[in-house]
N, C-alpha and C positions, 0 to 999 in steps of 0.2 A: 376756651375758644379753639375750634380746631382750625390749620393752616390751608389757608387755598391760593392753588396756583390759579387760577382762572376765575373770574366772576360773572353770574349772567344774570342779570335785572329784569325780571321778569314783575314789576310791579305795575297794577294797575290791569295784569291779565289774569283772565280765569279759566279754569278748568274748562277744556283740557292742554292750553297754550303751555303755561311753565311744564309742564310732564313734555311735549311735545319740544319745547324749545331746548329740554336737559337731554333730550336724549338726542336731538340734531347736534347740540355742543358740545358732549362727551365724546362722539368719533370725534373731532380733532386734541381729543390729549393723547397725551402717550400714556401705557398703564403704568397704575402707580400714580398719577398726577390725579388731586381734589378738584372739583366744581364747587363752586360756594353759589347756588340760586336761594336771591332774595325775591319775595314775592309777598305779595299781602292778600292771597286766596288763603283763605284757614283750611281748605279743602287738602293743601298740599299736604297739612299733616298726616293727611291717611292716603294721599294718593304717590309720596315719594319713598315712604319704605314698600310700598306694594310693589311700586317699578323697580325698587331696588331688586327686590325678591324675586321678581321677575326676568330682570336681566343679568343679576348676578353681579351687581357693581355694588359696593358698602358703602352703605351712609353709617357713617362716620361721627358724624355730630349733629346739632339741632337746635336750633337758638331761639327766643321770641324775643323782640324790641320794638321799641317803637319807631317812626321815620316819621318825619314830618306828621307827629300826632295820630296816627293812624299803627293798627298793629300791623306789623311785619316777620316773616318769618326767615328762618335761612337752614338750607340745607347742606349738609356738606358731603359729597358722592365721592367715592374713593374709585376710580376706573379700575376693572380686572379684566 
């Protein structure tokens, strides 16, 4: 499991909110500092390493779990 300083809960929104909400919450880290966005769009699978690759910030890690019975996923963004 990788380490996050920041968490953003993006559950319950979908495409294109969590892309929209990581990239408004990543200007306030410092670089160097992880985001850990939890969301339960399966879209983000392919739409959070595309933004990575895009903006040049590394995900890091990747998890799937369940929350409250439902799939959930989590992304870990490493700011550069």
């Amino acid at each position: 499991m990788a380490h996050a300083d920041v968490k953003l809960d993006a559950l319950g929104l979908f495409c294109p909110m969590p892309i929209i909400l990581t990239a408004k919450k990543i200007k306030e880290l410092a670089v160097g500092q992880v985001l850990e966005v939890i969301s339960d769009d399966e879209g983000i699978k392919k739409d959070m390493p595309a933004w990575c690759q895009t903006t040049e910030h590394e995900l890091v890690g990747f998890e799937e779990e369940l929350i409250a019975s439902k799939q959930a996923y989590k992304a870990f963004v490493r700011k550069k």
